[in-house]
C-alpha positions as CSV (number, residue, x, y, z in Angstrom):
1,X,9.0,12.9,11.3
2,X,7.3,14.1,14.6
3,X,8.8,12.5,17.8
4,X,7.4,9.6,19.8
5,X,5.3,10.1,23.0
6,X,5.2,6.6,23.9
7,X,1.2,6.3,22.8
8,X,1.7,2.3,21.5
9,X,3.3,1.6,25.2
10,X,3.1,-2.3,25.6
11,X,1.6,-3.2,22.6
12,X,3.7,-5.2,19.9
13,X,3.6,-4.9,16.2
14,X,4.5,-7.1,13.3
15,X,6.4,-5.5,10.2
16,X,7.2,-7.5,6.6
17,X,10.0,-5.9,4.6
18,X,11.4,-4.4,7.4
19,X,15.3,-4.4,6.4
20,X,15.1,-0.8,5.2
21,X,13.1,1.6,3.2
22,X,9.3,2.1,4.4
23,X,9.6,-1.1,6.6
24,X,12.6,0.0,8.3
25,X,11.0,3.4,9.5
26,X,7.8,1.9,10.4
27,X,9.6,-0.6,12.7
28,X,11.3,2.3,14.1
29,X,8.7,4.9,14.5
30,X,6.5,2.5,16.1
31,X,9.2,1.5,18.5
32,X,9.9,5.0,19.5
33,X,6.0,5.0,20.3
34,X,6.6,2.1,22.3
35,X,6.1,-0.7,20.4
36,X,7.6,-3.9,20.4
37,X,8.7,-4.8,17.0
38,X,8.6,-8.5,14.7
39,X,10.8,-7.7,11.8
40,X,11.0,-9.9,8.8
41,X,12.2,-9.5,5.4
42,X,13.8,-12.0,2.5
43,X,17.5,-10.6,2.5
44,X,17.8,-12.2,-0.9
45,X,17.2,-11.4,-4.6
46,X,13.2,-12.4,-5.3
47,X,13.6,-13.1,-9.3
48,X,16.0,-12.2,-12.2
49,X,12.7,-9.8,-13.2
50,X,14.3,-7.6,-10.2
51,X,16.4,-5.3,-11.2
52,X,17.0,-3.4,-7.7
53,X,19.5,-4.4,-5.3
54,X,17.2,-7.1,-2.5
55,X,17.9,-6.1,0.9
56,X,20.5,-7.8,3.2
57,X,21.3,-9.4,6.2
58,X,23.6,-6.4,7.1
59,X,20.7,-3.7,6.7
60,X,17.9,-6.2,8.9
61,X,20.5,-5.7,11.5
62,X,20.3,-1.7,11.5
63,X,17.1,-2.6,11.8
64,X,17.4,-4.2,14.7
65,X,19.9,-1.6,16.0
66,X,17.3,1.2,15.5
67,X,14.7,-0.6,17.1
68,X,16.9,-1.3,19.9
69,X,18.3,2.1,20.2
70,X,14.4,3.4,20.4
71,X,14.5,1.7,23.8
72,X,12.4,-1.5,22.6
73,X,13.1,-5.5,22.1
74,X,13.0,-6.9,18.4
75,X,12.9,-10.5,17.0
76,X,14.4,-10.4,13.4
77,X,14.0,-12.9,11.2
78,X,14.9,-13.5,7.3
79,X,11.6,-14.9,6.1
80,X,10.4,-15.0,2.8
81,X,6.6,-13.7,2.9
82,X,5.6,-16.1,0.1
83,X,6.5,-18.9,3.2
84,X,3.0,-19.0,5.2
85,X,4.6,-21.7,7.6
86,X,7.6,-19.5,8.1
87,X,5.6,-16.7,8.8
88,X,3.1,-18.9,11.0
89,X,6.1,-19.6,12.9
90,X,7.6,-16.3,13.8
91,X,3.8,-14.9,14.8
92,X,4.4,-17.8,16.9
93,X,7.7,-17.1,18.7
94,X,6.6,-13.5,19.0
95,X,3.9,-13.9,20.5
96,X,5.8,-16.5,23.0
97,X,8.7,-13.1,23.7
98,X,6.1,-10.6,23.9
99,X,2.6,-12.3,24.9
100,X,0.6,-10.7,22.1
101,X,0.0,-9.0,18.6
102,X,-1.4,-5.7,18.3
103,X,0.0,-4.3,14.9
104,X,0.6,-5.6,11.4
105,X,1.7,-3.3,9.2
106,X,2.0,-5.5,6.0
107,X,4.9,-3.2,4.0
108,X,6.9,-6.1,1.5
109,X,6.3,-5.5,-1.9
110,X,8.2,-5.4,-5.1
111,X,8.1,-3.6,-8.5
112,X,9.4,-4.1,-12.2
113,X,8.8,-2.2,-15.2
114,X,7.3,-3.2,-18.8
115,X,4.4,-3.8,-20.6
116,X,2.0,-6.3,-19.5
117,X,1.7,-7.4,-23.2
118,X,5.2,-8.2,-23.6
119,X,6.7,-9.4,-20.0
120,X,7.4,-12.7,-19.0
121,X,5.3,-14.8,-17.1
122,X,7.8,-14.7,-14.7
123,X,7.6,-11.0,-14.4
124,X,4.4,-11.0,-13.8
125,X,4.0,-14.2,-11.6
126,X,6.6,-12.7,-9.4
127,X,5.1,-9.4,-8.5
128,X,1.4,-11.3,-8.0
129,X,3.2,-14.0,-5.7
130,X,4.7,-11.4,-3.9
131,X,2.6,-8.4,-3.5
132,X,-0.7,-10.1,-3.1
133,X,-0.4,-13.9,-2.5
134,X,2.8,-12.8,-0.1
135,X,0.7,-10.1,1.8
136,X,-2.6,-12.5,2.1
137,X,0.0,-15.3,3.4
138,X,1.4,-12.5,6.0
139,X,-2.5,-11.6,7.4
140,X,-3.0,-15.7,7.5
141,X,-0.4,-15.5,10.0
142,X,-0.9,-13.1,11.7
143,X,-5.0,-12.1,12.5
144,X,-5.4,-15.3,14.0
145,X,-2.7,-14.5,16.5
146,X,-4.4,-10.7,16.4
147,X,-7.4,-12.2,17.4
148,X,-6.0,-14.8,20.0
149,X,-4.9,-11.9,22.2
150,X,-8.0,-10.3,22.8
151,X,-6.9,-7.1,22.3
152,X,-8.3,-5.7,19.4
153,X,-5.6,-3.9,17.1
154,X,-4.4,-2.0,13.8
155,X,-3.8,-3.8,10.4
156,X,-1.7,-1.4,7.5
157,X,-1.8,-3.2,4.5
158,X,0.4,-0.7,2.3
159,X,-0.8,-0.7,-1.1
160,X,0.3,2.1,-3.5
161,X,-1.1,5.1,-5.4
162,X,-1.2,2.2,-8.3
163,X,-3.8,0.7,-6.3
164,X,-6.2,2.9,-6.7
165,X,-5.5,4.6,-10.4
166,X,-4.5,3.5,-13.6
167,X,-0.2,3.4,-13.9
168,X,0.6,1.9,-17.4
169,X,4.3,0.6,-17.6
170,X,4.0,-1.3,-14.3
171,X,0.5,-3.0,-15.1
172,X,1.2,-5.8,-12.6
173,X,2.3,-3.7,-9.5
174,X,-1.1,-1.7,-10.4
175,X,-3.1,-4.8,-10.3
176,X,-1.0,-6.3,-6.9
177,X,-2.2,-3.0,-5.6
178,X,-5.6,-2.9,-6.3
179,X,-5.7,-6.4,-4.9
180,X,-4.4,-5.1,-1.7
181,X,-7.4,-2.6,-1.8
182,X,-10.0,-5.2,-1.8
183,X,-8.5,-7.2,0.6
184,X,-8.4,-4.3,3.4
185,X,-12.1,-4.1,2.7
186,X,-13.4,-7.1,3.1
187,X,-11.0,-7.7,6.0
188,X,-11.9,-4.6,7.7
189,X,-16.0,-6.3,7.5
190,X,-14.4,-9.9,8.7
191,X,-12.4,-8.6,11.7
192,X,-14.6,-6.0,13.2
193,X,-16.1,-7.6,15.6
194,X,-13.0,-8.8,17.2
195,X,-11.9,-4.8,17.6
196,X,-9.8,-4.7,14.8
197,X,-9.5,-1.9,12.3
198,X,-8.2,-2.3,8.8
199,X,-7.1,0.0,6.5
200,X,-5.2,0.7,3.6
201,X,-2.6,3.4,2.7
202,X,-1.4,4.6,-0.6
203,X,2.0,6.3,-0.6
204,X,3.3,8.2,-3.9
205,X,7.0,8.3,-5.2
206,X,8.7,7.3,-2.0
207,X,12.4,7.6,-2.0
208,X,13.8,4.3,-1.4
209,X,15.7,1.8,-3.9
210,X,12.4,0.4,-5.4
211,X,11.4,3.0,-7.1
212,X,14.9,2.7,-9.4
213,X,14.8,6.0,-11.4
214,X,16.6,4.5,-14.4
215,X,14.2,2.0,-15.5
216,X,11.0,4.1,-14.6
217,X,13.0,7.0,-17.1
218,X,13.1,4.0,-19.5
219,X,9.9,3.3,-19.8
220,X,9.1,7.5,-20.2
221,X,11.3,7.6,-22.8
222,X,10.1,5.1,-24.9
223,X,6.3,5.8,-24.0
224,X,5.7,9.5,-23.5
225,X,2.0,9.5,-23.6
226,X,2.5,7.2,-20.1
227,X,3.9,10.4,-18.3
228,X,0.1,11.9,-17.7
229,X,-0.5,9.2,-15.0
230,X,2.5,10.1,-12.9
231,X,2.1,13.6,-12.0
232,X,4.3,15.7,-10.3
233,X,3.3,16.1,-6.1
234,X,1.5,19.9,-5.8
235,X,2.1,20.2,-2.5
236,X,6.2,20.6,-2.1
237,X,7.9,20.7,1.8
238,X,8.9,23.8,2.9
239,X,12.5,24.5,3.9
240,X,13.6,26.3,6.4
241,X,13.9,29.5,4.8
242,X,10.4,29.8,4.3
243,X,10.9,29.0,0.4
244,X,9.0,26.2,-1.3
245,X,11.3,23.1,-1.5
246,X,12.1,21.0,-4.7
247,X,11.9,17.2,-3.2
248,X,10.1,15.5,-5.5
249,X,10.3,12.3,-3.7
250,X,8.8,11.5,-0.1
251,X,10.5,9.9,2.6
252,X,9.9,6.7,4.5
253,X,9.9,8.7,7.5
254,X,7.0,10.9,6.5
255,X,4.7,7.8,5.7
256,X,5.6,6.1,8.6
257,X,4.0,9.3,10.6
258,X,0.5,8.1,9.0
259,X,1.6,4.4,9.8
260,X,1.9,5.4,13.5
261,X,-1.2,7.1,13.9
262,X,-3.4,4.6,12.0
263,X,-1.6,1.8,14.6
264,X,-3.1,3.6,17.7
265,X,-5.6,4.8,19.2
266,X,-6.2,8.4,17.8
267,X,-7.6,6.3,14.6
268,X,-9.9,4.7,16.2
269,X,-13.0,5.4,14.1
270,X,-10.9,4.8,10.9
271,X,-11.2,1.1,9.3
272,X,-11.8,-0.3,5.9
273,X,-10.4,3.6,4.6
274,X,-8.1,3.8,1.8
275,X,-5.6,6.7,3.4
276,X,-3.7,8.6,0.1
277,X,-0.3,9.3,1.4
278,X,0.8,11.5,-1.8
279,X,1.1,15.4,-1.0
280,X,-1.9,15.2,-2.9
281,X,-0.7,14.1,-6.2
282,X,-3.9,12.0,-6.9
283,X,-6.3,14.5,-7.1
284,X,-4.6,15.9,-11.1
């Protein structure tokens, strides 16, 4: 992760699913560029269709350590993103601490495996409600509050490499995802003229408990042919011997380096862009 220089200095940023994983280093990354940070995130089990531990109160509070340890203030809150009042509210008490809204970075999500011909409505309800309906409830809140301040300002909506190809086995993340796309777009037209950008990004296998390695094995084994659509990354880390490394997994931290520059100003030609965030896996 390259190190802060203090290039968001007195703006403020807004950041769902920020309990741990992508959201967690995007809170803090943007803090250590001098950010302030709204954090939210459920801290509770979504649905039964969820097979991954939820996040917790305890890990919303490193959170809020991190934050504060980067040298910036934090309001936390445990709000579910499917709760557009709830949402409406902390914009609103945010904006009352810190005077304005610069950044969302709209990271919740979840993910459950299966054919879409043989889940549950529940299984698929749940990852729509969430991933879409939730992320469109979270830009509700928020632009308006964007646009309030006067400022201009960055939206991330973090969609996925399954918004943007063809991932059998998780059919309803894909089409969450590709929702996600379409909404940066036409956002990005809507928001423009108020001097703020849009865009989307697209990370690949990043290592945090939602991808759950067991189930997505599962779902290999028992349908080989699905293996074609998730390739392996070509372009590995190098260590610090100089050798190729063998991660195939990215971290949070290295997609919270694209996060950061998309929120400031170095990106400021850049809206309505779908940004791939995969070591190049994509292009196979």
């Amino acid at each position: 992760m390259a190190a802060g220089n203090g290039t968001l200095e007195g703006r403020v940023a807004f950041v769902t699913g920020a309990a741990r994983g992508q959201g967690r280093a995007h809170a803090v990354r943007l803090a250590q560029e001098g950010a302030d940070i709204i954090a939210i995130d459920i801290c509770a089990p979504v649905s039964d269709t969820i097979t991954y531990p939820a996040a917790t109160s305890e890990e919303l509070a490193e959170t809020v350590r991190a934050v504060e340890e980067a040298g910036r203030k934090v309001l936390a809150r445990e709000v579910d993103i499917r709760d557009l009042a709830a949402q409406q509210q902390v914009v609103a008490d945010g904006v009352e601490q810190f005077g304005r809204l610069d950044i969302l970075v709209a990271n919740a999500g979840i993910l459950s495996w299966g054919r879409m011909f043989e889940m549950s409505e529940e299984q698929w309800d749940t990852v729509i409600d969430v991933n879409l309906n939730g992320t469109w409830r979270t830009i509700r809140a928020a632009v308006p509050a964007m646009i309030e301040a006067g400022n201009g300002g960055s939206v991330i909506i973090v969609s996925s490499s399954a918004g943007l190809k063809a991932t059998p086995g998780n059919s309803h993340y894909a089409a969450s995802k590709h929702g996600l796309t379409a909404i940066t777009n036409s956002l990005a037209l809507e928001v423009g003229e108020f001097g703020i950008r849009v865009n989307s990004i697209h990370p690949y296998s990043i290592n945090t408990p939602m991808v759950e390695p067991d189930a997505m094995m599962e779902v290999f084994k028992n349908y080989p042919t699905y293996l074609h659509s998730f390739a392996p990354m070509p372009l590995k880390p190098v260590n610090h011997d100089g050798k190729p490394g063998l991660q195939e997994f990215m971290s949070p931290e290295e997609v919270s380096d694209v996060v950061a520059w998309l929120a400031g100003d170095g990106s400021m030609t850049i809206s309505g862009s779908q940004i791939a965030v995969d070591r190049g896996t994509m292009k196979y």
